[in-house]
N, C-alpha and C positions, 0 to 999 in steps of 0.2 A: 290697371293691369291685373290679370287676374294669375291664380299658381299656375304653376309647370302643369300642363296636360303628359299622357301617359307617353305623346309624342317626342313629346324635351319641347314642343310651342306654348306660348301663351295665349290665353284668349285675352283681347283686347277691346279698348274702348279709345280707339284714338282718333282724333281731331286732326286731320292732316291741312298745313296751311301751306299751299306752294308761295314761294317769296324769289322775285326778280335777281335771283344769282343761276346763273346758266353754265354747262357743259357745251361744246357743240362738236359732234363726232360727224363726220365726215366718211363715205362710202365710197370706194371707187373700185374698179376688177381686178382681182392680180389673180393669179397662177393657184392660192392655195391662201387660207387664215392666218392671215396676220394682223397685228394689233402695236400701232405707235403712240404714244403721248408726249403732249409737249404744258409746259406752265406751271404753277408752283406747285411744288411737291410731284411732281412728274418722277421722278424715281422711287417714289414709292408706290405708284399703281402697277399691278400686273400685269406685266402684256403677255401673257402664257391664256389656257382654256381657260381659266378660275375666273378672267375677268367677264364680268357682267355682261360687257357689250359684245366677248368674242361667243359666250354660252347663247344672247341673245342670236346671234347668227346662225350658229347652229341648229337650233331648236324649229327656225322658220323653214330655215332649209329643209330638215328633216322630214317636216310636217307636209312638204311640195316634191321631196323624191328629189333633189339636185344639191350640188356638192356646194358647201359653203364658200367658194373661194370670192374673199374680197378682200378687201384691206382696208382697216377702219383705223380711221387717227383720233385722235381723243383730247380736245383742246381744254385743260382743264380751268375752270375758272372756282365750281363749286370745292370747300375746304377736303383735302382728301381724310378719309379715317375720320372725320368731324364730325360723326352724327347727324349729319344733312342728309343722309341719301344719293352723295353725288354717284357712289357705283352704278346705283339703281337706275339715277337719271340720264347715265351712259347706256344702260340697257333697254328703258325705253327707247332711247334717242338712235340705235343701232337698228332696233327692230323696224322701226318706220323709213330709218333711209333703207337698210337691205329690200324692203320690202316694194320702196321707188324703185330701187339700182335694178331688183330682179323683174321687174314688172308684176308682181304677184298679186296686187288688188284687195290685199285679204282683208277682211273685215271689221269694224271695231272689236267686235266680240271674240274674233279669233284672237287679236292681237293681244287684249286682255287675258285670255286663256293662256299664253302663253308666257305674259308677265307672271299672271299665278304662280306657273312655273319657275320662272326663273328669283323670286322671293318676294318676300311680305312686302317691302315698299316701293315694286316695281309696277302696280298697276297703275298708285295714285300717280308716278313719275309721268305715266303717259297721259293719265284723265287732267293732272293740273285743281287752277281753284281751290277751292275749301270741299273737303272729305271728310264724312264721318268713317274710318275702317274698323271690319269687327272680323269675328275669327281670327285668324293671325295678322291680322290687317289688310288682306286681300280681298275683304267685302268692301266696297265702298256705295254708300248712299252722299250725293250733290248736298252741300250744306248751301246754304245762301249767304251772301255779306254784303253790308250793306256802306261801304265804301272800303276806302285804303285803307292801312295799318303800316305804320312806321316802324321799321326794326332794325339793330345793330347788333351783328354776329362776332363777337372775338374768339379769334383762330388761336388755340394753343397749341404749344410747342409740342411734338409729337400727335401720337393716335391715344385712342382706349380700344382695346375688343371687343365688339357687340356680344360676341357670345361670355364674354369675362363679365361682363355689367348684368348682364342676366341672370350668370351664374351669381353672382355678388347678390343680387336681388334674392335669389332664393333661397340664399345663405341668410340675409340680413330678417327673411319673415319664416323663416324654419319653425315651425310647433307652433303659429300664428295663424290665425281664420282670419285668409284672402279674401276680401269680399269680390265679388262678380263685379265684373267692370262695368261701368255705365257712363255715357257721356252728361257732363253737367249740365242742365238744363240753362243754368246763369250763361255760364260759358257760351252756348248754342246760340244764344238770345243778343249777348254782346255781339258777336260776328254776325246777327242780324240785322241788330240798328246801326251797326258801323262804331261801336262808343269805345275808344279804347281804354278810357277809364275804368270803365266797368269789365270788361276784357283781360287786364291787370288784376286785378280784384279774383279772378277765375281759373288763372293760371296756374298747371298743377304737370310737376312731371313725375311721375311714381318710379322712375328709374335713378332720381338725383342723386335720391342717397347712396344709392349705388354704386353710380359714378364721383360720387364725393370721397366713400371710403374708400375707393380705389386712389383717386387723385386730389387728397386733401386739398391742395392748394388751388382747386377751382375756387373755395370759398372766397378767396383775395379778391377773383377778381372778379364774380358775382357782388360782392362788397362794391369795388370801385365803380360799377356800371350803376347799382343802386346811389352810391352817392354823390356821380356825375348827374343824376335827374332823371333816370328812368323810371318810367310807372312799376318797371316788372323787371324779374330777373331769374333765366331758370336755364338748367341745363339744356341744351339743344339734342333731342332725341335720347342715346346713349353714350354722348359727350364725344370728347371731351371740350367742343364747339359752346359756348352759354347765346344765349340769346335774350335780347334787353327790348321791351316796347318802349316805345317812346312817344312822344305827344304829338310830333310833327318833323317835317324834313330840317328845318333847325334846332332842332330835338337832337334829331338823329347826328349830326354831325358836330355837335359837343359832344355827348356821350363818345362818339367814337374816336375823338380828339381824347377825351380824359382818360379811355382804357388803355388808346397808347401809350400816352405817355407814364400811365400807373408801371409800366413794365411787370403787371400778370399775364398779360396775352403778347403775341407775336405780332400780331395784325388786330385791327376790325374794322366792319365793314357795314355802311347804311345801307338797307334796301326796304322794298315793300311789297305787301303782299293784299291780294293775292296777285295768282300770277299764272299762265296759262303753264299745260303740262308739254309733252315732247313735241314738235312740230317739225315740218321742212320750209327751210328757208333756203 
């Protein structure tokens, strides 16, 4: 990750890896914009304009001349505030049912244009797979992967604020020459051959510390997923979510046996990646 641009963005070097944990938002008509959620941590998402999936409505509608009115539910399964992406993956998932519900046809590339808009990790939510994202992370180039990838998410108690981790970031490299982001070449190469060995080995999140000095006590339980058996262990996005490799689906389901019961996380959770992006089902 590169310094603050004159924007308040960062220029980026990020590896986007979509993993088998799903939202599924729901479209039907009503009278005027409304927004319901249901499932854990449901009261802590917005259902006012702020949320992703109601700004994703608007934006579409705007762009076709006809008034927003739908009513989208929001079934949450992705951790909320976790540094997954789950608001984003509500916004793609909004944009592609509005865009069934209204009949509107519109185009991959429109729809992408208007994830741009709506923020950095809302393009890859709709493309899915493995993505390299550059500029604020709205450019994506197709990476390739050469099998599955085992991973176990634990859900901490509360949120962190993307925008607090960032500022934390550029607090923590203040008077320090940023270098220019670059994707690993190791890294690129793992997610080639499929080897999550060497994938572990490559693992890098330049926001951790970040999210560490904010939330000391992620270290616990980055700790207890390392010495439950995982290859790897790094914060998830801008936290406060970590996220563990693992060797295989009986991998996965020790590690996320021992983070429970370590009592540093709330929850966690097996899944694998990659994984397709927004869809209608």
């Amino acid at each position: 990750m590169g310094a603050a641009r004159p924007d308040g963005f960062h220029d980026l070097a990020n590896v986007f890896l979509a993993v088998s944990l799903y939202d599924e938002v729901t479209a039907t008509p009503a009278e005027t914009l409304t927004v319901t959620c249901e499932g854990p941590d449901a009261d802590k998402v917005p259902l006012d304009r702020t949320n992703l999936a109601a700004r994703a409505a608007e934006l579409l509608a705007a762009r076709h001349g006809i008034a927003p009115d739908v009513h989208l539910h929001i079934a949450k399964d992705i951790p909320v505030a976790g540094g997954m992406a789950g608001g984003s993956a509500d916004g793609a998932g909004a944009l592609l049912a509005c865009d069934a519900l209204w009949g509107l046809g519109s185009s991959r590339e429109e729809l992408l244009e208007i994830c741009a808009e709506l923020g950095s990790d809302v393009p890859f939510s709709l493309v899915g797979g493995a993505a390299l994202g550059t500029g604020r992370g709205e450019r994506l180039a197709a990476l390739p992967v050469g099998g599955a990838f085992h991973w176990v998410f634990a859900v901490a108690d509360g949120g962190l604020s993307t925008p607090a981790v960032y500022g934390e970031f550029d607090r923590l490299t203040e008077g320090t020459d940023v270098p220019e982001p670059a994707a690993s070449p190791v890294l690129l190469d793992a997610l080639r051959t499929g080897d999550p060995t060497a994938l572990a080995a490559a693992l890098a999140n330049d926001l951790q510390p970040a999210a560490l000095s904010l939330r000391p006590s992620l270290a616990a339980t980055l700790a207890a997923g390392t010495e439950a058996g995982a290859l790897a262990a790094l914060v998830s996005g801008s936290g406060p979510t970590t996220a563990f490799l693992v060797k295989d689906a009986e991998s996965a389901e020790t590690v996320a046996t021992a983070l429970i019961a370590s009592g540093t996380c709330r929850t966690a959770r097996a899944t694998t990646s990659p994984a397709p992006g927004a869809r209608i089902v």
